[in-house]
PDB file of N, CA, C and O in Angstrom:
ATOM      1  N   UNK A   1       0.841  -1.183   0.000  1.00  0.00           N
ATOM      2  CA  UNK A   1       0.000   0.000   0.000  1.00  0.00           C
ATOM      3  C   UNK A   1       0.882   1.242   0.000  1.00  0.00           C
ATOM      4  O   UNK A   1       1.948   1.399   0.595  1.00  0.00           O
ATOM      5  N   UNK A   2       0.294   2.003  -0.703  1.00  0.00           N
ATOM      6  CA  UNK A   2       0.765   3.567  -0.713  1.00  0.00           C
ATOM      7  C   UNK A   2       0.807   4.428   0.547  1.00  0.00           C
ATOM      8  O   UNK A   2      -0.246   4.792   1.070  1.00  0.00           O
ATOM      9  N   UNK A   3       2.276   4.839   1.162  1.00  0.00           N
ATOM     10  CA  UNK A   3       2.434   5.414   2.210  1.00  0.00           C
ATOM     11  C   UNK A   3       1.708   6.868   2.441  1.00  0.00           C
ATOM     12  O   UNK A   3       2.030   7.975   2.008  1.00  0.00           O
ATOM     13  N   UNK A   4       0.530   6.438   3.343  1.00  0.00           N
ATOM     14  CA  UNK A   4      -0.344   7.662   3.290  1.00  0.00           C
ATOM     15  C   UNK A   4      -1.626   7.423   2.707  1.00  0.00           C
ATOM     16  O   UNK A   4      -2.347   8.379   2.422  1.00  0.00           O
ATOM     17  N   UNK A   5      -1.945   6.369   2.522  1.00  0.00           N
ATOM     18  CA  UNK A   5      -2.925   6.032   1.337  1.00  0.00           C
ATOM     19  C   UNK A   5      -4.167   5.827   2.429  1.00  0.00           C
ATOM     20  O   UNK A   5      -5.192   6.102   1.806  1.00  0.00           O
ATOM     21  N   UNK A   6      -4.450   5.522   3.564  1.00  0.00           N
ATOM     22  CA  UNK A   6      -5.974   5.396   4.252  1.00  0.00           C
ATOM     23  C   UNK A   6      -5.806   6.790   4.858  1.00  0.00           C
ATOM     24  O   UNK A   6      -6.815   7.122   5.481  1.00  0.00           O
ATOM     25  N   UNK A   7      -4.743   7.787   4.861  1.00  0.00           N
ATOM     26  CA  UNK A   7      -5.095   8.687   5.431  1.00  0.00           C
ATOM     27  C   UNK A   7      -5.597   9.979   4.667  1.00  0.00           C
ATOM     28  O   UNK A   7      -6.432  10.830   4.972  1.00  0.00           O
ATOM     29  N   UNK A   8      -4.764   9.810   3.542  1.00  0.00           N
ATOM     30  CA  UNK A   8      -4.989  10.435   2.461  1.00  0.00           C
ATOM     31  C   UNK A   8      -6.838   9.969   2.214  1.00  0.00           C
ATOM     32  O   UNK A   8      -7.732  10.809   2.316  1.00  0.00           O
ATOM     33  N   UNK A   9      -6.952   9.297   2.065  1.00  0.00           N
ATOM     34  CA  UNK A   9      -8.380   8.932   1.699  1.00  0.00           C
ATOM     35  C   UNK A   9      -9.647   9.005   2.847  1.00  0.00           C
ATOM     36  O   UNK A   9     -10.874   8.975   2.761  1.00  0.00           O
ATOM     37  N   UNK A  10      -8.847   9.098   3.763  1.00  0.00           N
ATOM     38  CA  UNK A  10      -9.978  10.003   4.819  1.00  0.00           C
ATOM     39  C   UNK A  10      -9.969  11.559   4.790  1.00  0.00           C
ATOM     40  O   UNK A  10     -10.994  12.202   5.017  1.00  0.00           O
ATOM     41  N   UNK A  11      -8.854  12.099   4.522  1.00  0.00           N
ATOM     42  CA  UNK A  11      -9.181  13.415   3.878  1.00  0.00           C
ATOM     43  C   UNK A  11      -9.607  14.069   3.290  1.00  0.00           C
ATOM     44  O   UNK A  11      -9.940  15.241   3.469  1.00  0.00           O
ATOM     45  N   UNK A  12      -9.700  13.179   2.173  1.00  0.00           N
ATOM     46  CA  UNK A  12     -10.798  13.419   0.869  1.00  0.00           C
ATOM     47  C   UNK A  12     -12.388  13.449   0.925  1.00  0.00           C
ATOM     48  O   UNK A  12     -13.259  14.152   0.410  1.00  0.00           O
ATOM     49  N   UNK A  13     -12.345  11.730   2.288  1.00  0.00           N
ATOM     50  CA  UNK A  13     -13.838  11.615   2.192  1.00  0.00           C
ATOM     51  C   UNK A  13     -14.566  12.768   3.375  1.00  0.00           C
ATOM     52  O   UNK A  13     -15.765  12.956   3.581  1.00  0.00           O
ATOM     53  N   UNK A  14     -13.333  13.454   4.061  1.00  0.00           N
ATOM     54  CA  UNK A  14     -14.015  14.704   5.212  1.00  0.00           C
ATOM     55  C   UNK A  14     -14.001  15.878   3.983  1.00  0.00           C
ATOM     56  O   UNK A  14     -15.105  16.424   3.985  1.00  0.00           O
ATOM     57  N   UNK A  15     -13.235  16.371   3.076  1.00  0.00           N
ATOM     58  CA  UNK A  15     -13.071  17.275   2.662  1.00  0.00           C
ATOM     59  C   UNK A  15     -14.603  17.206   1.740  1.00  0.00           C
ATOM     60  O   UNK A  15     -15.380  18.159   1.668  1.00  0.00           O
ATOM     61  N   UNK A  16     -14.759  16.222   1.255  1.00  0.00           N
ATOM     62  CA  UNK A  16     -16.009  16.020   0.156  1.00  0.00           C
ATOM     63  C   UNK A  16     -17.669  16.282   1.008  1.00  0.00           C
ATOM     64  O   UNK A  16     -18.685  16.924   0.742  1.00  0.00           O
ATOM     65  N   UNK A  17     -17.208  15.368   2.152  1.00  0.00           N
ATOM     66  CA  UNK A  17     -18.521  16.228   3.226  1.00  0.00           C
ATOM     67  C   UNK A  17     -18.855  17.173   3.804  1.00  0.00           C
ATOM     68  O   UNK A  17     -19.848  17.457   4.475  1.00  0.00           O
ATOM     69  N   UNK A  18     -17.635  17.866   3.412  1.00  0.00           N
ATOM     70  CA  UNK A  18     -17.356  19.183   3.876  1.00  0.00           C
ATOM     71  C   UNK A  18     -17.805  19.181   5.604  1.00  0.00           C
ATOM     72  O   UNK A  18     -18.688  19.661   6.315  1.00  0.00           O
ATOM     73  N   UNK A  19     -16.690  18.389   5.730  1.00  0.00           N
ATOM     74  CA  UNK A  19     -16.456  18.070   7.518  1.00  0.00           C
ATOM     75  C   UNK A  19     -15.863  19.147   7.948  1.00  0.00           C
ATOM     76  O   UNK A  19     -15.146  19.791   7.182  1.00  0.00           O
ATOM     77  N   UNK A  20     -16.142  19.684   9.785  1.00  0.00           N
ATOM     78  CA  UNK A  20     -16.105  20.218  10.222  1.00  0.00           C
ATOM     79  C   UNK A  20     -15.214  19.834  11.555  1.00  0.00           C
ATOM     80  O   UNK A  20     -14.798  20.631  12.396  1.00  0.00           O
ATOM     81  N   UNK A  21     -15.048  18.537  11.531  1.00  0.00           N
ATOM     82  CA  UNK A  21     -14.209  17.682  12.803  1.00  0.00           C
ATOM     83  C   UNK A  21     -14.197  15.954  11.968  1.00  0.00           C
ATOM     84  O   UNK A  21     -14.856  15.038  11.477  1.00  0.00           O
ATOM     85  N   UNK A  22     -13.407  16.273  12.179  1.00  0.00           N
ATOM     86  CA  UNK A  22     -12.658  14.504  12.403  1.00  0.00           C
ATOM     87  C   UNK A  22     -12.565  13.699  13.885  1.00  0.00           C
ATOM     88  O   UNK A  22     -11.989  14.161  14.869  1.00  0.00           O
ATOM     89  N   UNK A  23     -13.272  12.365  13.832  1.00  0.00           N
ATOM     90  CA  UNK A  23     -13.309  11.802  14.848  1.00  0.00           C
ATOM     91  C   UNK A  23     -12.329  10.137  14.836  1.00  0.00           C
ATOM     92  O   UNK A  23     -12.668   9.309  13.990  1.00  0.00           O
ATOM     93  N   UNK A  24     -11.346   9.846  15.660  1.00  0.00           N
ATOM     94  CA  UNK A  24     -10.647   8.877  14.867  1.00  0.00           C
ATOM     95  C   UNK A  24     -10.319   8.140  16.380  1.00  0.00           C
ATOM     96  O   UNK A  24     -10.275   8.731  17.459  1.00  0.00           O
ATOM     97  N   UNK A  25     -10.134   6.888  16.178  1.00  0.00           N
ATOM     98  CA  UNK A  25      -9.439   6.202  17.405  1.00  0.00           C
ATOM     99  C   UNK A  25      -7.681   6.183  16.854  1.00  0.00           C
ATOM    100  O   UNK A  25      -7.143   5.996  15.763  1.00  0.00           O
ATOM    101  N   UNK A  26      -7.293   6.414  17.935  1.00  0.00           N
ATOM    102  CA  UNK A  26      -5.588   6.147  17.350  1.00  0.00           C
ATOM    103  C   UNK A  26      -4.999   5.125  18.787  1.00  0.00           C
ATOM    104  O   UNK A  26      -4.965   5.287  20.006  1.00  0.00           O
ATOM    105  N   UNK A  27      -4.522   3.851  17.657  1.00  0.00           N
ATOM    106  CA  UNK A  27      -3.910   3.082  18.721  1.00  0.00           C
ATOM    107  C   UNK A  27      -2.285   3.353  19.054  1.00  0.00           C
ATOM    108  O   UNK A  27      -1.487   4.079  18.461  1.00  0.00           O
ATOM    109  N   UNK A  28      -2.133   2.649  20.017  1.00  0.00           N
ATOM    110  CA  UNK A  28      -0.425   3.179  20.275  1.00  0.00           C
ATOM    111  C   UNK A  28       0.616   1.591  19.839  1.00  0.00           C
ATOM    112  O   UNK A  28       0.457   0.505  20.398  1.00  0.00           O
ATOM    113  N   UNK A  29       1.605   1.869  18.763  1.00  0.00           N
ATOM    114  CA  UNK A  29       2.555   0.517  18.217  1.00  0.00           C
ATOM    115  C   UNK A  29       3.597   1.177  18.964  1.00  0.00           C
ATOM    116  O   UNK A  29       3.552   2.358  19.310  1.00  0.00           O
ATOM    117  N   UNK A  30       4.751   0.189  19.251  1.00  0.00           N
ATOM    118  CA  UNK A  30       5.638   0.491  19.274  1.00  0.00           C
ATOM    119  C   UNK A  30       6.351   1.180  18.704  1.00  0.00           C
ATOM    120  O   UNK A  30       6.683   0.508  17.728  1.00  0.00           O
ATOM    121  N   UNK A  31       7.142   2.706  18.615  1.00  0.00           N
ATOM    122  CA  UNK A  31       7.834   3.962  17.592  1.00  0.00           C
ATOM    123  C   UNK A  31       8.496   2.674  16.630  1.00  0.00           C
ATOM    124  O   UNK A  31       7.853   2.725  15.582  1.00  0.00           O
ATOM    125  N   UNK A  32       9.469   1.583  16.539  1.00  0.00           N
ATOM    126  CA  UNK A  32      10.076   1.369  15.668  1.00  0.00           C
ATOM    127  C   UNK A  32       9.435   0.675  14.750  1.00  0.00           C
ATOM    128  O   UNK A  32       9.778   0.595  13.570  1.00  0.00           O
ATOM    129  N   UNK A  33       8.053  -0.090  15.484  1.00  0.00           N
ATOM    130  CA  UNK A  33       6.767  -0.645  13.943  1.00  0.00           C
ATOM    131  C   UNK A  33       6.102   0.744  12.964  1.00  0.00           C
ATOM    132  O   UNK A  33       5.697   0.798  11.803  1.00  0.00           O
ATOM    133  N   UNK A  34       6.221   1.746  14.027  1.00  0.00           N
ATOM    134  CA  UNK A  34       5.275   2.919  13.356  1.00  0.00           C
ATOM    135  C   UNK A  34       6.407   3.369  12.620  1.00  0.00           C
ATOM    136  O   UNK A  34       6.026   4.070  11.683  1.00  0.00           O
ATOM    137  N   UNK A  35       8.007   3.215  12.677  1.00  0.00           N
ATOM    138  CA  UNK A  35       8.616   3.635  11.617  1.00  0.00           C
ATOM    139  C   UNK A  35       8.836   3.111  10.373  1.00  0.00           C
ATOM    140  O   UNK A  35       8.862   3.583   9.237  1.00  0.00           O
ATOM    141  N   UNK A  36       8.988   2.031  10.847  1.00  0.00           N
ATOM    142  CA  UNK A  36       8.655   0.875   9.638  1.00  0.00           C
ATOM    143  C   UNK A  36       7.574   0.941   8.515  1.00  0.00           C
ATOM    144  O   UNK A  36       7.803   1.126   7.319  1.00  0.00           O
ATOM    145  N   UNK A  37       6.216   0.734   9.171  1.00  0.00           N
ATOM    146  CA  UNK A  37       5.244   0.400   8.501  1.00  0.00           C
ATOM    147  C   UNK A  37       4.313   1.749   8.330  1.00  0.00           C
ATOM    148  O   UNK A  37       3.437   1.776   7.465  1.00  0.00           O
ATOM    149  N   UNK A  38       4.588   3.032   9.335  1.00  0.00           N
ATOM    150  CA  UNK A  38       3.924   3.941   8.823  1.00  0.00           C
ATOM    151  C   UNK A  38       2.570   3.824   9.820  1.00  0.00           C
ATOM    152  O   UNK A  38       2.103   2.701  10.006  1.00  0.00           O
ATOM    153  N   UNK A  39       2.023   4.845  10.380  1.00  0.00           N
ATOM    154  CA  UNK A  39       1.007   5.318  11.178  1.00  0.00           C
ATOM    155  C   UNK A  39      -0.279   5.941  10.399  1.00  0.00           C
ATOM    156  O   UNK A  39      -0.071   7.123  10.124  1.00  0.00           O
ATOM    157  N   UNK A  40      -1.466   5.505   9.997  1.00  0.00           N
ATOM    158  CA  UNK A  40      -2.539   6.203   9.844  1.00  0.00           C
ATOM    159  C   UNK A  40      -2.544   7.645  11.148  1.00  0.00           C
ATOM    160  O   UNK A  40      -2.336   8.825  10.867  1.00  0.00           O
ATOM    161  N   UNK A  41      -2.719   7.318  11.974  1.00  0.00           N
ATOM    162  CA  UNK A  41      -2.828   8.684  12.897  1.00  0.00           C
ATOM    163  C   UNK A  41      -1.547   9.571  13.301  1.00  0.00           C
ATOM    164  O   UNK A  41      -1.659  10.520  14.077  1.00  0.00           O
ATOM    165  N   UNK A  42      -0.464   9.240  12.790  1.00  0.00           N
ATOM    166  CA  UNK A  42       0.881   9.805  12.209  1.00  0.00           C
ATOM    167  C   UNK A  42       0.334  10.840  11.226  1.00  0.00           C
ATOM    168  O   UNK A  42       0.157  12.057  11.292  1.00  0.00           O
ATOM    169  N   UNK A  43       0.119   9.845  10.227  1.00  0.00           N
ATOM    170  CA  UNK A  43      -0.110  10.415   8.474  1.00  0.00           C
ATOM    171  C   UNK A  43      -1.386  11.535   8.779  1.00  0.00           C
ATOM    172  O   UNK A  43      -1.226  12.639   8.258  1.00  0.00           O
ATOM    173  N   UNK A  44      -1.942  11.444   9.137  1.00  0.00           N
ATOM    174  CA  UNK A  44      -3.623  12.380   9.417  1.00  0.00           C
ATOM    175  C   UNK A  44      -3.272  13.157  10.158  1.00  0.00           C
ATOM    176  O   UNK A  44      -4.007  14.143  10.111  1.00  0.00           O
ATOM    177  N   UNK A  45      -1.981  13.304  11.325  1.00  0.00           N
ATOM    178  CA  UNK A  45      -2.066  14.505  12.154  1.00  0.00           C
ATOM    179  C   UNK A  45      -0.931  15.210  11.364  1.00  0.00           C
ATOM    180  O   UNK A  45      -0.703  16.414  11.479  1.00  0.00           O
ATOM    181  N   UNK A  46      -0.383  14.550  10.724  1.00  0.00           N
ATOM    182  CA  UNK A  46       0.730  15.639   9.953  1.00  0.00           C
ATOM    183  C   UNK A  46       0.504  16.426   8.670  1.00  0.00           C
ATOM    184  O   UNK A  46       1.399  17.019   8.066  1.00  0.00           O
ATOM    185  N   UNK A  47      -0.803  16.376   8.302  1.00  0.00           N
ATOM    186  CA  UNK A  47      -1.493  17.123   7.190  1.00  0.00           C
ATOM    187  C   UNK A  47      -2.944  17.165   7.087  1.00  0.00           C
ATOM    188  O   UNK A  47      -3.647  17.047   6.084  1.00  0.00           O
ATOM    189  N   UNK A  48      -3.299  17.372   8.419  1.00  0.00           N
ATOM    190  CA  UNK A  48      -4.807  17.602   8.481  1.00  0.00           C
ATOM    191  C   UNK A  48      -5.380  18.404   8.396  1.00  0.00           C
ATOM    192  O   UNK A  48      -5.412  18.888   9.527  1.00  0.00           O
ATOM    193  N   UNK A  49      -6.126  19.167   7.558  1.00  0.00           N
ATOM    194  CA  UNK A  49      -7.023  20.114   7.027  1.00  0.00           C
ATOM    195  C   UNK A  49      -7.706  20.472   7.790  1.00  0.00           C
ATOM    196  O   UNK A  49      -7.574  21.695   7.762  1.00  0.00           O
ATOM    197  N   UNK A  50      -8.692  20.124   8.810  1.00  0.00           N
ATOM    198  CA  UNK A  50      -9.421  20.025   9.867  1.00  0.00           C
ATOM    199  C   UNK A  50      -9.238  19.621  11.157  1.00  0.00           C
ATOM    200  O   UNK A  50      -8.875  18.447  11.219  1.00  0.00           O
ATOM    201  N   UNK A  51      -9.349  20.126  12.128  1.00  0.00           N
ATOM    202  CA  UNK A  51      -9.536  19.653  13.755  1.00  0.00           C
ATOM    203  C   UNK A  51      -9.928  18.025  13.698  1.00  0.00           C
ATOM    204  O   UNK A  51     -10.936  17.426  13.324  1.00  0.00           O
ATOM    205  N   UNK A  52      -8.352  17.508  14.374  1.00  0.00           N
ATOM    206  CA  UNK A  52      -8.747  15.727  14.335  1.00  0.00           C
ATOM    207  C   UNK A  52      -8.904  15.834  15.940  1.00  0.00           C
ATOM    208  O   UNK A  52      -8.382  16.670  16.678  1.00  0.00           O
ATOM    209  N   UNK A  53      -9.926  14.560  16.352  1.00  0.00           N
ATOM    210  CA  UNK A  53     -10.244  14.405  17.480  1.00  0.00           C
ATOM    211  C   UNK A  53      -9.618  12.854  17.848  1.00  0.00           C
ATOM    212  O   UNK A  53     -10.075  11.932  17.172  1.00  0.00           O
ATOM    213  N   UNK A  54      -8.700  12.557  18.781  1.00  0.00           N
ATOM    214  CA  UNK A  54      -8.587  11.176  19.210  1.00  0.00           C
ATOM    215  C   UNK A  54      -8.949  10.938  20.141  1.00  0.00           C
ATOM    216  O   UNK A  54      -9.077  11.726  21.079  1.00  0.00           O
ATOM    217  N   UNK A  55      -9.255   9.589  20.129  1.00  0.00           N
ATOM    218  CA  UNK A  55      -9.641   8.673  21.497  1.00  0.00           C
ATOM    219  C   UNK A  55      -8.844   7.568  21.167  1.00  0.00           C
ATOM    220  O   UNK A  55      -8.678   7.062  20.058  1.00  0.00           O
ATOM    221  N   UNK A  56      -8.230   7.156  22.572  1.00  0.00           N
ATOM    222  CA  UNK A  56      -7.873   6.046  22.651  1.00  0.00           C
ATOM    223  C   UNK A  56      -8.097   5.314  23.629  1.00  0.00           C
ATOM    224  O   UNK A  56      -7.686   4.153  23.638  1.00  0.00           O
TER     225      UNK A  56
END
């Protein structure tokens, strides 16, 4: 998969609803899997268009 690719595509699908908040669970990996393999809630807080909300 394309690095960035489910986050990228939740951006699109808030930007198209013309969202006002983002609501997301973000789990916690170990830093050296999330360097490896890449973070959805990494990727979404580092170019988010809109106010993201986490719960974990």
């Amino acid at each position: 998969m394309e690095h960035g690719g489910i986050a990228e595509t939740l951006r699109a699908h808030a930007a198209m609803a013309r969202a006002n908040l983002l609501v997301m669970g973000a789990y916690a990996h170990p830093r050296m899997l999330d360097i490896v393999i890449g973070g959805v809630t990494t990727d979404m807080l580092a170019e988010a268009e809109l106010p993201v909300f986490l719960s974990h």
